[in-house]
C-alpha positions in Angstrom: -2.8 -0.4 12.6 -0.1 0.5 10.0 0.0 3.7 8.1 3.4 5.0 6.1 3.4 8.3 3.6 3.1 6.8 0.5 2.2 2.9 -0.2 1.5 -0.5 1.7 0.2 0.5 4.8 1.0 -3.1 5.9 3.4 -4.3 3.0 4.8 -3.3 0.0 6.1 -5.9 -2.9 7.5 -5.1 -6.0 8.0 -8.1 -8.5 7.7 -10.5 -5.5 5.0 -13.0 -4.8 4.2 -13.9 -1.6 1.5 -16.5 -0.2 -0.5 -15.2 2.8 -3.1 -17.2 4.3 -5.8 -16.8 6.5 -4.3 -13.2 7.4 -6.0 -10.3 8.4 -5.2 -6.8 7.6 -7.2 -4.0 9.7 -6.9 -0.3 10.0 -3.8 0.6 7.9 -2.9 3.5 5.9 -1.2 5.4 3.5 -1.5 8.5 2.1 -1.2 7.5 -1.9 -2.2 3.9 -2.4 -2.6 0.5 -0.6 -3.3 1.4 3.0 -3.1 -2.6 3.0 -0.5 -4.0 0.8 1.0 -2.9 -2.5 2.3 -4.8 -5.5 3.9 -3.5 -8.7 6.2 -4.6 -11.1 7.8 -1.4 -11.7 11.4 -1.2 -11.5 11.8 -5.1 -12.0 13.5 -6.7 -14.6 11.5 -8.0 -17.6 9.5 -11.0 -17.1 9.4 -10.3 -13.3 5.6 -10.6 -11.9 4.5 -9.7 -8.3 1.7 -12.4 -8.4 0.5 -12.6 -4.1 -1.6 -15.1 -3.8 -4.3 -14.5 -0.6 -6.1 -17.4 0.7 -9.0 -16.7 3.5 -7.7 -13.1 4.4 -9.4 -10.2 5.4 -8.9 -7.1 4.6 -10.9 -4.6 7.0 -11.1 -0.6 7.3 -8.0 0.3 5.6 -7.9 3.6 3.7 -5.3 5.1 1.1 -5.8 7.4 -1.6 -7.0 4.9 -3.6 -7.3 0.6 -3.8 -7.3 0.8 -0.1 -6.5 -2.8 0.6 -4.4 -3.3 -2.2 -3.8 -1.8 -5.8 -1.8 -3.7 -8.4 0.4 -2.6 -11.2 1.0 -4.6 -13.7 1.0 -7.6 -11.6 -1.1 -11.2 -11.6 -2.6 -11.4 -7.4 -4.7 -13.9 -6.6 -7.7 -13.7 -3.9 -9.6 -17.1 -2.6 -12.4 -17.2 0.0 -11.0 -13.6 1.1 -13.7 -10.5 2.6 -13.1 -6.9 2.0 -15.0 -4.9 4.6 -15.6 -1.0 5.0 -12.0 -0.5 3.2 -12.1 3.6 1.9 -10.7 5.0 -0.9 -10.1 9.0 0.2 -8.7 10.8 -3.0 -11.3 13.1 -4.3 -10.5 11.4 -7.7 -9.6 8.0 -5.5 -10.8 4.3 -7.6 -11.0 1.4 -6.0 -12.1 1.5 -2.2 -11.1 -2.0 -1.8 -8.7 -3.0 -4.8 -7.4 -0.8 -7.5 -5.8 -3.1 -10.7 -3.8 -1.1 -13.7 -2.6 -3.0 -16.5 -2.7 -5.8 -14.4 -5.0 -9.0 -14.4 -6.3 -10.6 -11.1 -8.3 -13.7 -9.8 -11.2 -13.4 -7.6 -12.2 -16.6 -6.3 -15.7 -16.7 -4.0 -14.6 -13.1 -2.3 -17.1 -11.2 -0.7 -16.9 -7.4 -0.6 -19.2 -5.2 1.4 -19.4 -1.4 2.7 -16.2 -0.4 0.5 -16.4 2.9 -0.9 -14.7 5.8 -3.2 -15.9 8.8 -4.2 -14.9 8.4 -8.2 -15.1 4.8 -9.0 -16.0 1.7 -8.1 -16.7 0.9 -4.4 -14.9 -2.2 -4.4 -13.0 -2.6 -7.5 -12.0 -0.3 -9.7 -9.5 -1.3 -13.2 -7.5 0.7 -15.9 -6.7 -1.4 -18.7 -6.8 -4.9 -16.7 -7.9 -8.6 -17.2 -9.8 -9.4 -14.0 -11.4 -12.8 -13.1 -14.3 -12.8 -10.9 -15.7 -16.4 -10.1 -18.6 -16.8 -7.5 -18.0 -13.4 -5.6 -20.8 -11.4 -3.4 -20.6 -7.5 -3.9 -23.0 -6.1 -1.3 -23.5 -2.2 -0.1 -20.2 -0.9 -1.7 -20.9 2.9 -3.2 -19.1 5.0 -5.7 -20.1 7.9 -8.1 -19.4 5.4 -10.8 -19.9 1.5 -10.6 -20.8 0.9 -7.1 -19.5 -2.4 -6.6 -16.9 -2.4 -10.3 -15.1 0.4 -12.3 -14.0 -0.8 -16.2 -12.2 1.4 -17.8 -9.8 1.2 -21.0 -10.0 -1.9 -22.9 -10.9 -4.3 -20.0 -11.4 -7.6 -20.5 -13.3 -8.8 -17.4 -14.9 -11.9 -16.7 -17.9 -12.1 -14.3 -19.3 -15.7 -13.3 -21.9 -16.6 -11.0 -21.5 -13.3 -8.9 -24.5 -11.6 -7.0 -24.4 -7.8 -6.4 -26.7 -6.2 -4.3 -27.5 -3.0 -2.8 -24.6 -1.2 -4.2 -25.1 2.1 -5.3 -23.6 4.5 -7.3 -24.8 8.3 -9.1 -24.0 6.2 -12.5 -24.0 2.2 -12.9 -25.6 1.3 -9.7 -23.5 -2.5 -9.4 -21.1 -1.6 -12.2 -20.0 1.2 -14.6 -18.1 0.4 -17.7 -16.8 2.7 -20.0 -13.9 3.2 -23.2 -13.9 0.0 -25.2 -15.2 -2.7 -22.6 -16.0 -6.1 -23.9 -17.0 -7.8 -20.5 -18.3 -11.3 -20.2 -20.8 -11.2 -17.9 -22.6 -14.8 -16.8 -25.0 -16.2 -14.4 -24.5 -13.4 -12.2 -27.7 -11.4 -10.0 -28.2 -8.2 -10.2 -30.2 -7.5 -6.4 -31.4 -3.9 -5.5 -28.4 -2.1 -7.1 
């Protein structure tokens, strides 16, 4: 139950990397991005990385402009055994209604995501120019215009293993939308109802 006007609801880090586990983070805010927590690297020093690593967290109704639980710049987070639920992204342009990555890259590890949502692209994750990992995740009834569950866009280099989306929707890309120069690996994964 956090809000602030501009970024990390709950936290904000810039070229830091914490280790939360088995945390929860409900209801926070912020007007611009990461009603939940933030990370950048922006005004660090070279070679600086805000890598958080999450370990069984939850991340539940949090709302921001966009990457409503948390939105990375640049950085390296890590997510294991963690569930984003019913997290919003508002912006009418907002990406991300769970986590937003630019020029970042990002480990998924057995995450679950359901009922995230934002009205551009991608209900649960949405990426500009990122390297995300995605290993054994569940994307279930998240909703966007583009990319229900996952937004690509600009040179992505994703990598999907053994995921199952279902039930997502979106007006294009119904489980994921990819778009400008994506070259996604894409294996053992189940395409349900999307």
């Amino acid at each position: 139950d956090n809000g602030v006007a501009k970024g990390g609801g709950a936290a904000l880090f810039n070229g830091a990397s914490p280790t939360f586990r088995y945390c929860t983070f409900i209801n926070n805010f912020a007007t611009s991005s990461g009603g939940g927590v933030h990370c950048d690297d922006l005004h660090v020093p070279p070679g600086v990385k805000c890598s958080p690593v999450f370990v069984r967290c939850v991340f539940m109704d949090n709302r921001s402009g966009f990457g409503a639980a948390l939105p990375c710049d640049d950085g390296d987070p890590t997510f294991a055994q963690c569930w984003f639920t019913n997290n919003t992204a508002e912006m009418s342009a907002g990406l991300g209604g769970a986590v937003f990555l630019a020029w970042a890259s990002g480990t998924f590890l057995e995450c679950t995501f359901t009922d995230n949502s934002a009205p551009r692209g991608g209900g649960a994750i949405g990426c500009i120019a990122s390297y995300p990992t995605l290993d054994g995740c569940l994307f279930n009834d998240n909703s966007a215009t583009y990319g229900g569950a996952i937004w690509w866009n600009l040179n992505v280099l994703p990598t999907a293993t053994n995921c199952t989306f279902s039930g997502n929707s979106a007006t294009k890309g119904g489980a994921i939308y990819s778009t400008n120069g994506i070259r996604a690996q894409i294996v053992h994964c189940t395409f349900n109802v999307n």
